[in-house]
N, C-alpha and C positions, 0 to 999 in steps of 0.2 A: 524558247523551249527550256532553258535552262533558268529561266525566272519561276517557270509554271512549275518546274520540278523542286525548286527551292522552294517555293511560297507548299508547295503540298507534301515537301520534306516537315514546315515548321507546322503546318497544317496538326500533322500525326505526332507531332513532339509536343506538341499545344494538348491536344485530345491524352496522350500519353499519362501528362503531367497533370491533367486534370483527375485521371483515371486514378493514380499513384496516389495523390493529393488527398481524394475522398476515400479511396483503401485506409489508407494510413491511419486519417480522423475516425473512421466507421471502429477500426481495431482498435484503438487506442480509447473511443470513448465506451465500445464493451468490455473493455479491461475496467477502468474509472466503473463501473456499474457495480461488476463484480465485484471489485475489492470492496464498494459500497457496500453491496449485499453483505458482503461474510463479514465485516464489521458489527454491520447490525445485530448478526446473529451471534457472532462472540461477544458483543455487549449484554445482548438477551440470556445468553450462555451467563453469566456474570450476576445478569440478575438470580436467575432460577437459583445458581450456587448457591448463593447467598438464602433464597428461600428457602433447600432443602437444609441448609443447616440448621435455622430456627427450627423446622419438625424434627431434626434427628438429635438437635440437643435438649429439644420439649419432649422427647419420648426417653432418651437416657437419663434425665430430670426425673421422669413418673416412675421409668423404672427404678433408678437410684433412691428414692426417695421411700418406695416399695420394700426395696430389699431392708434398707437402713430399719424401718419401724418396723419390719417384723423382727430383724436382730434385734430390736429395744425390747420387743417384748419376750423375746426368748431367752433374752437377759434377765430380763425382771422374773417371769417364772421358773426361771432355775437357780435365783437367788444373787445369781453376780450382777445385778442390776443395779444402779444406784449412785450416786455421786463418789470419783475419787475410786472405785472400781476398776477393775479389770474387762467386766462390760461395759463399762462406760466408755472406757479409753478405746477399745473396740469398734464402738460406734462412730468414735469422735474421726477414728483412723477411718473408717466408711465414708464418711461426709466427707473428710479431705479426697480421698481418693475419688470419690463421685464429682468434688470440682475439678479436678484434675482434667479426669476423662471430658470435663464439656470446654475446660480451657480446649483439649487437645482435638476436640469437633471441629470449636470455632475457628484455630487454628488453620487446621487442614481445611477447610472448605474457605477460609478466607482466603487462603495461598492459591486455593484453584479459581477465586474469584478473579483472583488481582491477574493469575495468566489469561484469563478468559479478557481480561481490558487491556493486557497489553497486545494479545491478539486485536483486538480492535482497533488498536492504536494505530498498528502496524498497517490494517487492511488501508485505515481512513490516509496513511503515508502513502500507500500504493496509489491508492484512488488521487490523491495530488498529483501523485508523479504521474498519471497514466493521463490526467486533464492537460498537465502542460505539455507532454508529448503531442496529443493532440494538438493543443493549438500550434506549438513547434511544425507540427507538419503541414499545415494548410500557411502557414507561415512560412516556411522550407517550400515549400509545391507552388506559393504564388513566386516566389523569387525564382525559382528554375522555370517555370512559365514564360513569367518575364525575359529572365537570360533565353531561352528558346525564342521568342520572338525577337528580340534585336539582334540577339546572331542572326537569324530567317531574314530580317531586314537590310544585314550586313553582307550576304551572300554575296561575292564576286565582285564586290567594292575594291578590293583590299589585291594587288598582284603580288606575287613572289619575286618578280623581277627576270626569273629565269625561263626565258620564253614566251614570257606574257601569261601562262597558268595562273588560273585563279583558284582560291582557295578560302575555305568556309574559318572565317576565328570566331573567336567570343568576341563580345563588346569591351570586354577588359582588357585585353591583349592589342585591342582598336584602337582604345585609349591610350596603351601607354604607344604605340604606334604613330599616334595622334597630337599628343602633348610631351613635347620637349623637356618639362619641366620632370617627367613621370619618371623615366630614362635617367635620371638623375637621385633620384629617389631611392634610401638607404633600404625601404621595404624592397626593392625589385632588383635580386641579385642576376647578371649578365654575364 
């Protein structure tokens, strides 16, 4: 009676730990997914940046470029037009400031590039950490598996001496039980 109640004690530790084992991997490898996902998509985020800034500095360009030549010529028809000028110099200052303004496009949309890739970087860190978890855990679920069945196996081997009562240990605790040499052993404080 008391083997049948063992063997269907490890029975359900076995099922338990099997139960635990594929939880564990299922979670962990839909974390690894996601963090894939949103990678991809702050990589893609990274790219786009980087696209709208070519339109938004090709249209500050046309625009820039627009204002500059009608100030040339409303320089030139009102006479302050001309080399060494007071219009001229005016223009000269428009063109500076018009690179300026596409420096400070390409600036700003580069800075939201490079956070959109370390956002990626980060997700593709997670998705690492979330695959070895994963295998951690069916790796972690076969070794309690196992410890569940050799203790199940070790049921009522092992007396306390007081009475003859039996008592369920681990296989570790059987060991050092077992082997003289373990009991001596600087790891196993008594």
């Amino acid at each position: 009676m008391a083997g049948t109640m063992g063997a269907a004690a490890t029975v359900l530790s076995v099922v338990g730990g099997i139960s635990q084992m594929v939880n564990g991997y299922s979670n962990y490898s839909s974390q690894a997914k996601a963090a894939d996902i949103n990678a991809d998509v702050a990589a893609a985020n990274a790219r786009n940046t980087l696209i709208e800034s070519s339109y938004a500095q090709d249209a500050k360009l046309q625009e820039g470029k627009q204002y500059i030549s009608n100030q040339y010529v409303r320089n030139l028809q009102s006479g302050a037009g001309g080399a060494g000028t007071t219009g001229d110099r005016a223009v000269a200052k428009s063109a500076y400031n018009l690179e300026k303004d596409l420096s400070l496009i390409a600036y700003n949309y580069e800075t939201k590039a490079i956070d959109f890739l370390n956002q990626s970087k980060m997700y593709k860190y997670e998705s690492k950490v979330a695959k070895a978890n994963a295998v951690n855990s069916l790796v972690m679920g076969g070794l309690n598996i196992g410890n569940s069945i050799l203790a199940g196996t070790n049921v009522g081997k092992a007396s306390s001496g007081a009475g003859g009562a039996t008592y369920q240990s681990g296989p570790m605790a059987q060991y050092v039980q077992s082997n003289p040499y373990a009991r001596n052993s600087k790891l196993f404080l008594y």
